[in-house]
N, CA, C and O atoms as CSV, one atom per row, in Angstrom:
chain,resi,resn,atom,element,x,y,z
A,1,UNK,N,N,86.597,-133.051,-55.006
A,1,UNK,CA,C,86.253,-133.140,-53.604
A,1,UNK,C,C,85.156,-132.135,-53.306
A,1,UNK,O,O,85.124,-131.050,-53.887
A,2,UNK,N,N,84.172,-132.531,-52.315
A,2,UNK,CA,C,83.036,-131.595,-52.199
A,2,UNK,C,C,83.095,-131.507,-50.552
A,2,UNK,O,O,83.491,-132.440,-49.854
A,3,UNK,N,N,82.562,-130.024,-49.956
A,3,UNK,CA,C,83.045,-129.753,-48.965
A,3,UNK,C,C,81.305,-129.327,-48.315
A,3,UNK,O,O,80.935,-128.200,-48.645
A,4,UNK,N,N,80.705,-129.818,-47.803
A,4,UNK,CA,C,79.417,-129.718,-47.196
A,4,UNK,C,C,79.390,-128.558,-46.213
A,4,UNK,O,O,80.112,-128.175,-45.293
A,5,UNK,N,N,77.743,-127.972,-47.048
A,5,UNK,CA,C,77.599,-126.887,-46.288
A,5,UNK,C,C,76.129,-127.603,-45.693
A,5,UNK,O,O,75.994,-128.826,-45.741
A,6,UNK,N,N,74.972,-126.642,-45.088
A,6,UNK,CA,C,73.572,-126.372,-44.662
A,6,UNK,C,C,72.850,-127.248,-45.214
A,6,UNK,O,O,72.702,-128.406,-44.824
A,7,UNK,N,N,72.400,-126.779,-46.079
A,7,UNK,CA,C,71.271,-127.775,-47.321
A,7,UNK,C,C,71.981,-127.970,-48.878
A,7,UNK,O,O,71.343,-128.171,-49.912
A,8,UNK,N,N,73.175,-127.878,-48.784
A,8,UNK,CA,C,73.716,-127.547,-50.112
A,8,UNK,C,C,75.308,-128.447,-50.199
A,8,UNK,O,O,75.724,-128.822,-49.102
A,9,UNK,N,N,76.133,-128.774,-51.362
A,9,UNK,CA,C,77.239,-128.973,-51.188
A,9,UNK,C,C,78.010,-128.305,-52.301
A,9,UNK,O,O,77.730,-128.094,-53.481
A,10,UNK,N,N,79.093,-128.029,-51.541
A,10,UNK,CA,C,80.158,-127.266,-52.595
A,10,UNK,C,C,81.227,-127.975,-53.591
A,10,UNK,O,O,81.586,-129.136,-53.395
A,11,UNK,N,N,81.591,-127.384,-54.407
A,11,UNK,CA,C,82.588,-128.298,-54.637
A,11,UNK,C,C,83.986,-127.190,-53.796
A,11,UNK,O,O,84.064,-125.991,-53.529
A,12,UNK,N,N,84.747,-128.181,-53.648
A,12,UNK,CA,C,85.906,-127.409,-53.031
A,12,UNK,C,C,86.850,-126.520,-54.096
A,12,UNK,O,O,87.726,-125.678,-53.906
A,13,UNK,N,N,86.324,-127.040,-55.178
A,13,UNK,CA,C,87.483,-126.240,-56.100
A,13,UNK,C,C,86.722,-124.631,-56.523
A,13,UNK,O,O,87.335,-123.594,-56.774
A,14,UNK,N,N,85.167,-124.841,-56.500
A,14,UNK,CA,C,85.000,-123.518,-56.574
A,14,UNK,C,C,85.326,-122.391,-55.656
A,14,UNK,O,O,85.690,-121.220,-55.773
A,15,UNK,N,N,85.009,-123.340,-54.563
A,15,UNK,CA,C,85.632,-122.464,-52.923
A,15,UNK,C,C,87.113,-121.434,-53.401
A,15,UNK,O,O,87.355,-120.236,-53.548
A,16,UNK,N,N,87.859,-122.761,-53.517
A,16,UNK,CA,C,89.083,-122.337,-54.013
A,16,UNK,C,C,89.268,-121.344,-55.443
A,16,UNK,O,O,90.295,-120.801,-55.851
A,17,UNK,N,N,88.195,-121.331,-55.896
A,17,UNK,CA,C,88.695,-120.190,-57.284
A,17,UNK,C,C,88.207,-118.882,-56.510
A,17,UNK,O,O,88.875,-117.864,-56.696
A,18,UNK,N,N,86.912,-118.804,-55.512
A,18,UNK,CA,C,86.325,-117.517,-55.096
A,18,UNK,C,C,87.476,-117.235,-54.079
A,18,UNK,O,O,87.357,-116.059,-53.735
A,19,UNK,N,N,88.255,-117.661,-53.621
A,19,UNK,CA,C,89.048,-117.393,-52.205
A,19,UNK,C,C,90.659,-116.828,-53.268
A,19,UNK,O,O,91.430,-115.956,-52.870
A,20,UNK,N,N,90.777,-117.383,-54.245
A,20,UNK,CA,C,91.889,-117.162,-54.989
A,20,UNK,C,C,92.180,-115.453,-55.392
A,20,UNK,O,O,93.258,-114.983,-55.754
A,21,UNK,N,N,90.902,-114.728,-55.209
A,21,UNK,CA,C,91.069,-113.525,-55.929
A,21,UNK,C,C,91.471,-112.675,-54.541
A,21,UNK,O,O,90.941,-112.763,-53.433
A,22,UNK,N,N,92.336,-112.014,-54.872
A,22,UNK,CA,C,92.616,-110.499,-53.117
A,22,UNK,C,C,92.009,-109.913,-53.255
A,22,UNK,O,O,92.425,-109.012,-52.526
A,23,UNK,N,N,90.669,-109.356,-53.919
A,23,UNK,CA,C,89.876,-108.512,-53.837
A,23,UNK,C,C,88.643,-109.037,-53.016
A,23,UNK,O,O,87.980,-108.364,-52.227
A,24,UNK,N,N,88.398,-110.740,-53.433
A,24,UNK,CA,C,87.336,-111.333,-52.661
A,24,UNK,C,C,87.792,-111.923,-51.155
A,24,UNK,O,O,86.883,-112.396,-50.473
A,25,UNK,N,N,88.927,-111.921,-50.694
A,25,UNK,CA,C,89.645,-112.321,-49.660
A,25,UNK,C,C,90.247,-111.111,-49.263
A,25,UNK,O,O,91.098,-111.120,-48.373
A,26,UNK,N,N,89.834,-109.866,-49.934
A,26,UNK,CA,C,89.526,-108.248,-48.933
A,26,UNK,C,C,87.959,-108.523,-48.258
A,26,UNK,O,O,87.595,-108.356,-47.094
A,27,UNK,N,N,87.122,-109.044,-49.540
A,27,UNK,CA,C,85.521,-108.856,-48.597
A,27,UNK,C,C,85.123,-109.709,-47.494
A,27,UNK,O,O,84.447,-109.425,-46.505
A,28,UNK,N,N,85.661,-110.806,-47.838
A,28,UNK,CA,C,85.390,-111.850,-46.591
A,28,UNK,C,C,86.371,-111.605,-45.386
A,28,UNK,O,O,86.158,-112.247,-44.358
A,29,UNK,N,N,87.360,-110.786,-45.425
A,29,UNK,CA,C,88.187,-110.008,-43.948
A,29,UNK,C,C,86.787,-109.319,-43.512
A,29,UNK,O,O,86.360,-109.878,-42.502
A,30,UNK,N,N,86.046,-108.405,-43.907
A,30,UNK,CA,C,85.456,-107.659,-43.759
A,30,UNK,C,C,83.978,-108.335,-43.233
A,30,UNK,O,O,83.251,-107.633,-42.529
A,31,UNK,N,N,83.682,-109.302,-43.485
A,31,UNK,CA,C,82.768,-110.040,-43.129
A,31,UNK,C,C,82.795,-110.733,-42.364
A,31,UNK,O,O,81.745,-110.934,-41.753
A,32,UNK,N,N,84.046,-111.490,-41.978
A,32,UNK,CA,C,84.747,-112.521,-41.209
A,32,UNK,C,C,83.437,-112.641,-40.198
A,32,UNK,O,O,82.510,-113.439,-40.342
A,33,UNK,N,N,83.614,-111.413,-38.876
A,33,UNK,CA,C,82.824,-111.888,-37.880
A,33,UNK,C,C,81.781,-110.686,-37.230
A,33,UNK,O,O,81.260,-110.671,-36.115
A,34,UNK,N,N,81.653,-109.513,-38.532
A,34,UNK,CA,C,80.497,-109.310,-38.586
A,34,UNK,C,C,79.600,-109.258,-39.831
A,34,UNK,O,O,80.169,-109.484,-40.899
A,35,UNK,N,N,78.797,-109.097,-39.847
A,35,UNK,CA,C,77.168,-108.754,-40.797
A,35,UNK,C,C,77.629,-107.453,-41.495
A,35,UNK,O,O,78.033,-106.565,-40.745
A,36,UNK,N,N,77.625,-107.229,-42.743
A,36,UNK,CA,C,78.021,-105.911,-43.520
A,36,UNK,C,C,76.719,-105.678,-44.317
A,36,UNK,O,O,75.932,-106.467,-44.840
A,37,UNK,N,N,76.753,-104.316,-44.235
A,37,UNK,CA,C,75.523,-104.293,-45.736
A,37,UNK,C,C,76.538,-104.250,-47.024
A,37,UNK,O,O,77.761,-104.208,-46.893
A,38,UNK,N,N,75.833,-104.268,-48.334
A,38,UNK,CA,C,76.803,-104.078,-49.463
A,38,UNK,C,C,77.094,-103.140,-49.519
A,38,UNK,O,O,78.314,-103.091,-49.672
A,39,UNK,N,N,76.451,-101.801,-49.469
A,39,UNK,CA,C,77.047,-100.186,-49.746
A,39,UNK,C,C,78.269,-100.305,-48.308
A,39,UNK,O,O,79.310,-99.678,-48.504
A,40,UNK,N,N,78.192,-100.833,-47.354
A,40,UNK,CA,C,79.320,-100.791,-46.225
A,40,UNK,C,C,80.333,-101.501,-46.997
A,40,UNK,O,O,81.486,-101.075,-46.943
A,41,UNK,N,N,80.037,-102.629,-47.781
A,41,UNK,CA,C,81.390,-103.121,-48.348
A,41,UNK,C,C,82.127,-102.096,-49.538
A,41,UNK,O,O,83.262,-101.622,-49.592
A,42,UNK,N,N,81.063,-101.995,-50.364
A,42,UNK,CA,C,81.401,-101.091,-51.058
A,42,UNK,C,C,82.210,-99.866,-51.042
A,42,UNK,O,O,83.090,-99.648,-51.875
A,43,UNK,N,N,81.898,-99.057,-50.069
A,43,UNK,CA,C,82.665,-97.782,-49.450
A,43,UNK,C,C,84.040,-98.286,-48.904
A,43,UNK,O,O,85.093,-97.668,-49.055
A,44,UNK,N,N,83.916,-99.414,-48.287
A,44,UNK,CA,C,85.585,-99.625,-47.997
A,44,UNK,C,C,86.101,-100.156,-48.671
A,44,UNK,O,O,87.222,-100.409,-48.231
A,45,UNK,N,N,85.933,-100.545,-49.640
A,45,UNK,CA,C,86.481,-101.557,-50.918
A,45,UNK,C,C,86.515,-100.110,-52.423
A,45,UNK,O,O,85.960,-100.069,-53.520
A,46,UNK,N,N,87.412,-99.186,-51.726
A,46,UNK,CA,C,87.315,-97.831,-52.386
A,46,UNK,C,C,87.585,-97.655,-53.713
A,46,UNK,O,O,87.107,-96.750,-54.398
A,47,UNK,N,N,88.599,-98.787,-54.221
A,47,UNK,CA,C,89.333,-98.482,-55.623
A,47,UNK,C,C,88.481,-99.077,-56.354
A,47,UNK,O,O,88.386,-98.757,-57.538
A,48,UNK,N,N,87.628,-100.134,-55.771
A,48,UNK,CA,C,87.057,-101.189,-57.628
A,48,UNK,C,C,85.482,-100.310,-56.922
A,48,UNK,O,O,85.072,-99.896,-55.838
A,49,UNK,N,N,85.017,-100.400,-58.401
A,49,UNK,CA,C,83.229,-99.923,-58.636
A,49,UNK,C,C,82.049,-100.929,-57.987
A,49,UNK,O,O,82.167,-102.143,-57.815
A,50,UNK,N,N,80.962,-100.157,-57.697
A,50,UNK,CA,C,80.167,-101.057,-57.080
A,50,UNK,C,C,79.670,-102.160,-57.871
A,50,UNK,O,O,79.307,-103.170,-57.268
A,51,UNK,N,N,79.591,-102.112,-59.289
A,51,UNK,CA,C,79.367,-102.909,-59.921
A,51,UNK,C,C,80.337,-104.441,-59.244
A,51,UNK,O,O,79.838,-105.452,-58.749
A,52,UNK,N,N,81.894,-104.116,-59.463
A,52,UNK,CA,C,82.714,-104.909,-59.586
A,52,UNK,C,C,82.618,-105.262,-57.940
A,52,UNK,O,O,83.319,-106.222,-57.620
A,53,UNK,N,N,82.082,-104.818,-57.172
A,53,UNK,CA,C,82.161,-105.281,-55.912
A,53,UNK,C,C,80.895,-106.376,-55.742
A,53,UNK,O,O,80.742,-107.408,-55.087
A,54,UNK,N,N,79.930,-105.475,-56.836
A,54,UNK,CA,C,78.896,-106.806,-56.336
A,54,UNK,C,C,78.524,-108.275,-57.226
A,54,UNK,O,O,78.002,-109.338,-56.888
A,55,UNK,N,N,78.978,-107.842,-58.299
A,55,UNK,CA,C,79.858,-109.343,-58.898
A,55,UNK,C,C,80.859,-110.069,-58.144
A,55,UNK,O,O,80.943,-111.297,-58.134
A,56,UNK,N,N,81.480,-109.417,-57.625
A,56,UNK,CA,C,83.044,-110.433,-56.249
A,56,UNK,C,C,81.681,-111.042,-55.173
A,56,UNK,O,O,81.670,-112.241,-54.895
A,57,UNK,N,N,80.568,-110.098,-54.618
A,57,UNK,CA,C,79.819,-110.652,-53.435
A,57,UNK,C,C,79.313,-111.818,-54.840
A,57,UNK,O,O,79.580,-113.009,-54.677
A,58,UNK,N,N,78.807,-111.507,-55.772
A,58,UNK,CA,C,77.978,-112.876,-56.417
A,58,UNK,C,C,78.729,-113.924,-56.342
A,58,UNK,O,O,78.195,-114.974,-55.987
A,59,UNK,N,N,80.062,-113.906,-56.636
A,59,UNK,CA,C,81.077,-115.313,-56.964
A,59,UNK,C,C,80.905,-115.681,-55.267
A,59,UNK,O,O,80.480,-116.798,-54.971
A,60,UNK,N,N,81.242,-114.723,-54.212
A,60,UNK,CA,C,81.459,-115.457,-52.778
A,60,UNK,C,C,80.276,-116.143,-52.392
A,60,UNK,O,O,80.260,-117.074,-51.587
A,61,UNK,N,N,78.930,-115.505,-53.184
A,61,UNK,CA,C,77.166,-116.024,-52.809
A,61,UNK,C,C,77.560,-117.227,-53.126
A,61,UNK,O,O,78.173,-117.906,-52.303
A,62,UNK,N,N,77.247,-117.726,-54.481
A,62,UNK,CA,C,77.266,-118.571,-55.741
A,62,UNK,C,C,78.501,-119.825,-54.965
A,62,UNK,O,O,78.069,-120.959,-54.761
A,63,UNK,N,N,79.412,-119.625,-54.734
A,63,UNK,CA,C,80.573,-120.866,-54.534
A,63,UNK,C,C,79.950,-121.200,-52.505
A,63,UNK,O,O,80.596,-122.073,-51.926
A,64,UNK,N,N,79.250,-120.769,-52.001
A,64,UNK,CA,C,78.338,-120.708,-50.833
A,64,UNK,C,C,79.148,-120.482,-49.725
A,64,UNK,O,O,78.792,-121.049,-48.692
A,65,UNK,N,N,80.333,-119.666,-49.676
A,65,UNK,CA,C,80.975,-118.829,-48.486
A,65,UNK,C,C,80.556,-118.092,-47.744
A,65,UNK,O,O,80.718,-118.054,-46.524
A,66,UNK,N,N,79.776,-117.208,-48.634
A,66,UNK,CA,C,78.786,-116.451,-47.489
A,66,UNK,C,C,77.462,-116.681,-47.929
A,66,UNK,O,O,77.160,-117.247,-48.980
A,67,UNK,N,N,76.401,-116.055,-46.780
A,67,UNK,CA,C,75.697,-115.786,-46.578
A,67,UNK,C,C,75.196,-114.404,-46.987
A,67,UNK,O,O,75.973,-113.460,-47.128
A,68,UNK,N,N,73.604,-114.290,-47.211
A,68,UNK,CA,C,73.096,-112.731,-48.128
A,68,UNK,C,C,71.648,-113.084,-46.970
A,68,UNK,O,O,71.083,-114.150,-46.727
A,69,UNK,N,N,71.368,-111.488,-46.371
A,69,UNK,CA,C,70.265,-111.331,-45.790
A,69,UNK,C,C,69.520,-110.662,-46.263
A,69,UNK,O,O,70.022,-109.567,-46.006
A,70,UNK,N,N,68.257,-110.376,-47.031
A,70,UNK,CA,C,67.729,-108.909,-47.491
A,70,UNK,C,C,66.385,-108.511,-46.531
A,70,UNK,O,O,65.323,-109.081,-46.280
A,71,UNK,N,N,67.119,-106.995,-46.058
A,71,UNK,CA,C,65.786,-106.153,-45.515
A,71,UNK,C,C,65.579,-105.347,-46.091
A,71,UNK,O,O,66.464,-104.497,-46.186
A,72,UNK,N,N,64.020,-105.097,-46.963
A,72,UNK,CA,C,63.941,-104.455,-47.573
A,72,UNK,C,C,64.874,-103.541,-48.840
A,72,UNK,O,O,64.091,-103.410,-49.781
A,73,UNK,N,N,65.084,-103.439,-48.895
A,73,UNK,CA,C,65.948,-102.850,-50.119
A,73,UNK,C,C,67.485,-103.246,-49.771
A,73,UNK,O,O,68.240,-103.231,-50.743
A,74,UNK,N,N,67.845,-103.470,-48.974
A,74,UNK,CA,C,69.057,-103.477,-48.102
A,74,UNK,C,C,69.566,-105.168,-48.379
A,74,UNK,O,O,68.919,-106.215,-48.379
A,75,UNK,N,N,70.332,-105.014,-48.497
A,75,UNK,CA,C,71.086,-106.605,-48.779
A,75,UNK,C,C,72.263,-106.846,-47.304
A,75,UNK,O,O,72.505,-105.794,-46.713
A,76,UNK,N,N,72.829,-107.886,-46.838
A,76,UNK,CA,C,73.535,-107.866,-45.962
A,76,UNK,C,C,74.498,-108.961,-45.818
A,76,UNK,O,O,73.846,-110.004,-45.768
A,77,UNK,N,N,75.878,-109.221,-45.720
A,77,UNK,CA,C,75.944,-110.102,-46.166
A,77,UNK,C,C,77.151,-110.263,-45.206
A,77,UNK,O,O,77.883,-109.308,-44.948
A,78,UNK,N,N,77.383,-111.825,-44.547
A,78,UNK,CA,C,78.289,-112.339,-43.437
A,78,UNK,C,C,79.118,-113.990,-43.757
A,78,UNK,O,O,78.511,-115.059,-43.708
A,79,UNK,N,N,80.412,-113.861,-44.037
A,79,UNK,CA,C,81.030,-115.249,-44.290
A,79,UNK,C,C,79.906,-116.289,-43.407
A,79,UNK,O,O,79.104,-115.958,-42.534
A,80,UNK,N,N,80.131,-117.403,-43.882
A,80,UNK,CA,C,79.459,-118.935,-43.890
A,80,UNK,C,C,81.052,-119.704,-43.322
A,80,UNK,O,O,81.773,-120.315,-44.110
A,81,UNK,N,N,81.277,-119.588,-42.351
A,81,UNK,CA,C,82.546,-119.942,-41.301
A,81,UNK,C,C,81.962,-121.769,-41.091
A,81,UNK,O,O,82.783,-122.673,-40.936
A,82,UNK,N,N,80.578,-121.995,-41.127
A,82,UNK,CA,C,80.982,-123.471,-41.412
A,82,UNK,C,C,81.219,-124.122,-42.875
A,82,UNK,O,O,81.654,-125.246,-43.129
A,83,UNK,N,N,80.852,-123.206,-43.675
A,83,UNK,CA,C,81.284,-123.560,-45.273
A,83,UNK,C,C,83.043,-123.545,-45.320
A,83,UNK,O,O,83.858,-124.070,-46.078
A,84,UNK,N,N,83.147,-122.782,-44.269
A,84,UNK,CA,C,84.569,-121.946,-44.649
A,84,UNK,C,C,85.492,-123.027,-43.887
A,84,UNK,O,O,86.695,-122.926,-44.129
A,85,UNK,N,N,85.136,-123.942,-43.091
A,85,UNK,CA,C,85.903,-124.272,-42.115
A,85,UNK,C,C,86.696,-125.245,-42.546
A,85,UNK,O,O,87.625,-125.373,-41.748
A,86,UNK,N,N,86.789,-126.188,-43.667
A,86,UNK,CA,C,87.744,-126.646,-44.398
A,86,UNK,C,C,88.901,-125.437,-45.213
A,86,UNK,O,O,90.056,-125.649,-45.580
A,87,UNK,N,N,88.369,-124.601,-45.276
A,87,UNK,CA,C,89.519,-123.626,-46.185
A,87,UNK,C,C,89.938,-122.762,-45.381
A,87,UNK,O,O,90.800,-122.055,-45.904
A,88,UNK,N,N,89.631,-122.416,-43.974
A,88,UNK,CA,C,89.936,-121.889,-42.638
A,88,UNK,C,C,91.401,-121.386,-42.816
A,88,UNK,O,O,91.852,-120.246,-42.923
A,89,UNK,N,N,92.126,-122.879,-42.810
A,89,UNK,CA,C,93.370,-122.491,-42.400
A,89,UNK,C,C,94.319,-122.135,-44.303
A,89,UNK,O,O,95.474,-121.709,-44.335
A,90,UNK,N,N,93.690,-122.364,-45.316
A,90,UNK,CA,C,94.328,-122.030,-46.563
A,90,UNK,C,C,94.182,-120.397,-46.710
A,90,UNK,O,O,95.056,-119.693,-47.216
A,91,UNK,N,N,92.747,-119.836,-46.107
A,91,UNK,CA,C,92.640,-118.699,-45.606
A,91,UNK,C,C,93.359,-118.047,-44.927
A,91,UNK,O,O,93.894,-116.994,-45.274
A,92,UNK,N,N,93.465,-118.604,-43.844
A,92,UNK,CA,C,94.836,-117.740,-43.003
A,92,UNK,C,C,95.602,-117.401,-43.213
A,92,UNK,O,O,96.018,-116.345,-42.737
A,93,UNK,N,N,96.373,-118.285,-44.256
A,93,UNK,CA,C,97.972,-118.707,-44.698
A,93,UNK,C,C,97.899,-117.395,-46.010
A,93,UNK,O,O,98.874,-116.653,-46.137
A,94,UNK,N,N,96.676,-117.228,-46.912
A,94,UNK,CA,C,96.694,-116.280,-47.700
A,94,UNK,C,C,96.908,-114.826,-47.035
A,94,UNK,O,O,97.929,-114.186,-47.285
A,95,UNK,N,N,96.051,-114.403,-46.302
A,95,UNK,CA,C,95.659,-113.487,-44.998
A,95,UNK,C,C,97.156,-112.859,-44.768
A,95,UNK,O,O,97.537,-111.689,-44.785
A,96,UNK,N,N,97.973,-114.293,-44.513
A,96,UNK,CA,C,99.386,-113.918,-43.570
A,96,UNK,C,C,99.990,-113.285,-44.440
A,96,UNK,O,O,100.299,-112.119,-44.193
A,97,UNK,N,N,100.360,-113.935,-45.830
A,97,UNK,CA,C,100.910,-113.894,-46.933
A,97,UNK,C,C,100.516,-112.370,-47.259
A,97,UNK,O,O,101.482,-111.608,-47.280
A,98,UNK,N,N,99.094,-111.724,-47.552
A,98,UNK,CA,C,98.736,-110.603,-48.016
A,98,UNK,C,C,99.384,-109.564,-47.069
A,98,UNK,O,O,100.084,-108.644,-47.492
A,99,UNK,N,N,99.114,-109.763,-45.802
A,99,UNK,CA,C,100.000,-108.750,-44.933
A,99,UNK,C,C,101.440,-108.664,-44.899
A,99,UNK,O,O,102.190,-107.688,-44.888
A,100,UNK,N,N,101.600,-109.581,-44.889
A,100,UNK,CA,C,103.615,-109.849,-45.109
A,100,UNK,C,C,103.714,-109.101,-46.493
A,100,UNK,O,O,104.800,-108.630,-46.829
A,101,UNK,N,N,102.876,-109.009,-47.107
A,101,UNK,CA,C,103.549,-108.536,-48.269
A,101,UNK,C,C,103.539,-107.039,-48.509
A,101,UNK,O,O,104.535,-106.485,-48.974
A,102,UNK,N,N,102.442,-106.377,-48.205
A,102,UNK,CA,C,102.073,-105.445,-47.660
A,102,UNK,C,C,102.800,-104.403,-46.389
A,102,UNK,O,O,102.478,-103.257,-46.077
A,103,UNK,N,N,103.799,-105.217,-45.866
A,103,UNK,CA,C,104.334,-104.921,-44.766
A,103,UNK,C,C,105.924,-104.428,-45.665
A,103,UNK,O,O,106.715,-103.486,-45.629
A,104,UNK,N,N,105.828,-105.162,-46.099
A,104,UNK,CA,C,107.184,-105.231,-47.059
A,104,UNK,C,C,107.022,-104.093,-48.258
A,104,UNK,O,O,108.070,-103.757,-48.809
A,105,UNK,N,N,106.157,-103.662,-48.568
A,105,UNK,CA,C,106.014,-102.371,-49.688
A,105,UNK,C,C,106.279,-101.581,-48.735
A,105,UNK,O,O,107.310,-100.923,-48.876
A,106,UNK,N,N,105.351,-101.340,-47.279
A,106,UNK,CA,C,105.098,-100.213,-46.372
A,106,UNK,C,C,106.929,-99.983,-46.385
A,106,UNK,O,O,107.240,-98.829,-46.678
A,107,UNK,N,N,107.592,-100.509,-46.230
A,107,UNK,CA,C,109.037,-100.838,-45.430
A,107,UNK,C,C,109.885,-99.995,-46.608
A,107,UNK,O,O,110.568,-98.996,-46.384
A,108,UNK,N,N,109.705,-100.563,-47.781
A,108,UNK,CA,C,110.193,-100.419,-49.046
A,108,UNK,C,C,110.155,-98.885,-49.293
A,108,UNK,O,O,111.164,-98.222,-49.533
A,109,UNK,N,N,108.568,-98.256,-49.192
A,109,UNK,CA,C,108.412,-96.995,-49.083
A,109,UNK,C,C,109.173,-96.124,-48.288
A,109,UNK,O,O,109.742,-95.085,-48.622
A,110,UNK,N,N,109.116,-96.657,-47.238
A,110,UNK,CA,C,109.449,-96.000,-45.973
A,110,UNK,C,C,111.089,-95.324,-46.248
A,110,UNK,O,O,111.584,-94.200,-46.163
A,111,UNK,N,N,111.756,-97.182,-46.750
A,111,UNK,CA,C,112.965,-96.478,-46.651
A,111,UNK,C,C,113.714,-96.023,-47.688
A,111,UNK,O,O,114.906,-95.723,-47.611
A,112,UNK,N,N,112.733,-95.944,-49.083
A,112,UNK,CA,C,112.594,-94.768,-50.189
A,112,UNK,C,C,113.085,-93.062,-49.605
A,112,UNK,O,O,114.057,-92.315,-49.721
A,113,UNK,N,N,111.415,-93.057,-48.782
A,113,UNK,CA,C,111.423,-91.953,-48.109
A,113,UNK,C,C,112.738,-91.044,-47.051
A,113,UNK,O,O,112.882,-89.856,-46.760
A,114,UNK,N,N,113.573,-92.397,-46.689
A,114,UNK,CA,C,114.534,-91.575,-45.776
A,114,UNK,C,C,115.689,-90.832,-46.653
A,114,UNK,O,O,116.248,-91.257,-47.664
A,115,UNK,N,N,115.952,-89.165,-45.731
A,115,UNK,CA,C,116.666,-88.955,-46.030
A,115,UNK,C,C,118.164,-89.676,-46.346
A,115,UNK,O,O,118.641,-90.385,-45.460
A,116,UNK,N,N,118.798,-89.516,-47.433
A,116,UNK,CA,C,120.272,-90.190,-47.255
A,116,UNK,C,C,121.745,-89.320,-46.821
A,116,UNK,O,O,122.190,-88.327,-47.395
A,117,UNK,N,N,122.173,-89.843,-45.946
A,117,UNK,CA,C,123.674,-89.250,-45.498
A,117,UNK,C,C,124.661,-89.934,-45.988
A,117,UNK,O,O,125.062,-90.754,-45.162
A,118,UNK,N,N,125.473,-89.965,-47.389
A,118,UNK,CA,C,126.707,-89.776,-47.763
A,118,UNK,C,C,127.605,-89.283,-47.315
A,118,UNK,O,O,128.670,-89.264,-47.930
């Protein structure tokens, strides 16, 4: 199945392999609904190397999710929300899933952390 973008068409399954990774469905949160430069992604995307961050932006370029602006030396780069708008809601459902889960370590920790009364 191919999922039409601008001047270009996707296939949907690549969509689906770039959206599959939580590191690349950290950058496109981050892009969602504004314009980032790469060193801005980079810095908040703290644990993996810039290298490995800008290979994740190549797979999101390349499968045509987002969008890349360059000023001058500066690269910039903002999800493609009409590319995206078939995988919109498989997005979400990941999104929900990543926080629920996340919510559930926080919890886990938490009640690690409490003192116990025997």
């Amino acid at each position: 199945m191919q999922v039409g973008t601008r001047n270009r068409r996707i296939l949907l399954e690549a969509a689906m392999e770039a959206i599959a990774s939580p590191r690349r469905r950290q950058i496109l949160r981050l892009i969602w609904s504004a314009e980032r430069s790469a060193g801005e992604i980079a810095s908040t995307v703290r644990d993996v190397s810039w290298p490995a961050v800008s290979q994740n932006l190549r797979v999101l370029k390349d499968s045509g999710l987002i969008t890349e602006r360059r000023q001058g030396t500066h690269r910039y780069y903002k999800a493609d929300r009409r590319a995206l708008g078939p995988l919109e809601v498989v997005l979400r459902q990941m999104w929900t899933r990543d926080l629920d889960r996340l919510r559930e370590l926080a919890e886990e920790e938490a009640r690690a952390k409490r003192p116990r009364h025997d």
